[in-house]
C-alpha positions in Angstrom: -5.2 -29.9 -15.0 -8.1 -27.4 -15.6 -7.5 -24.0 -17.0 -6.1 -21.7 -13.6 -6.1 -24.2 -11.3 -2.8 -23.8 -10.9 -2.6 -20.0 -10.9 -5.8 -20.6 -8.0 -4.2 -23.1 -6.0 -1.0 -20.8 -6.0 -3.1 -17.8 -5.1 -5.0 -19.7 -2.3 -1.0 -20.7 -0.8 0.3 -17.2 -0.8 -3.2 -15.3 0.6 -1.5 -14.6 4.5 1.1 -13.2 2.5 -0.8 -10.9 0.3 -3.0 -9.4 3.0 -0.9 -6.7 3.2 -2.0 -5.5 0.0 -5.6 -6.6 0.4 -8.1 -3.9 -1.8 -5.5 -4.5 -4.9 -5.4 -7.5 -7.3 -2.6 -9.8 -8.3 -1.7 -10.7 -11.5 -0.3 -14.7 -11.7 0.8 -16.9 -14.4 1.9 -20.2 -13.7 4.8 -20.4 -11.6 6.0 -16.5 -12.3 6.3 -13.6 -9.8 2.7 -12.8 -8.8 2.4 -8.9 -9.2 0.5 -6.9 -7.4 -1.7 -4.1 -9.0 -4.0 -0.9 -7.5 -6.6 -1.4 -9.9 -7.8 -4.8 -11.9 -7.5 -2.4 -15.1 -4.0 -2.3 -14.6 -3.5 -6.1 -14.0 -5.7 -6.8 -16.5 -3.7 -4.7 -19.4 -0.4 -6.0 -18.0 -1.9 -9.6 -18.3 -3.0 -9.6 -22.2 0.2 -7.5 -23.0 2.7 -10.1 -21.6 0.4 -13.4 -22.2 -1.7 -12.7 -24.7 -4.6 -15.4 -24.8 -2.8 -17.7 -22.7 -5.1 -18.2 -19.8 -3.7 -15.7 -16.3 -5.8 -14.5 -13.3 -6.3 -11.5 -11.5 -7.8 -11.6 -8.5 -8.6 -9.6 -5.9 -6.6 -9.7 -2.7 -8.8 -10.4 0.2 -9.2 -11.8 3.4 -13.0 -12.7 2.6 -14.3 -14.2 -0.5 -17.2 -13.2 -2.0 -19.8 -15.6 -3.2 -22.5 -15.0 -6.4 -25.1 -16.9 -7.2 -26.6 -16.4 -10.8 -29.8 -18.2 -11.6 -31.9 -18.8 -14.3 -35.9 -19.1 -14.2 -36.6 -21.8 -16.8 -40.1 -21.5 -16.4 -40.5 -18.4 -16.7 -42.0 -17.0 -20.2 -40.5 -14.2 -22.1 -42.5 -11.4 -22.4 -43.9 -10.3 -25.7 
């Protein structure tokens, strides 16, 4: 299984549930108690303090999901 496709898939089940704290972020691991934060900061410290390296996601409770695009021009020259 790819690196936080469990921690997504988990996230993408419990959504209804979170929308009452949509605007924070939620901190999951695996199959531990997702926690909710008020800032990604927060969720973010938490994360590396109890899990270290090991892969985690914080994500951003919300009923729509944001899409970005980032391209690259390949043909474009670099200016000198």
């Amino acid at each position: 299984m790819a690196a936080l496709e469990t921690e997504l898939a988990r996230f993408k089940a419990e959504l209804p549930a979170l929308w009452k704290d949509e605007g924070k972020y939620a901190l999951i691991k695996g199959d531990q108690p997702i926690e909710i934060f008020e800032t990604y900061e927060d969720a973010l410290k938490l994360g590396y303090e109890r899990f270290g390296l090991d892969p985690f996601l914080v994500k951003l409770i919300t009923r729509t999901e944001s899409v970005a695009n980032f391209t690259r021009t390949y043909l474009a020259t670099c200016p000198a």
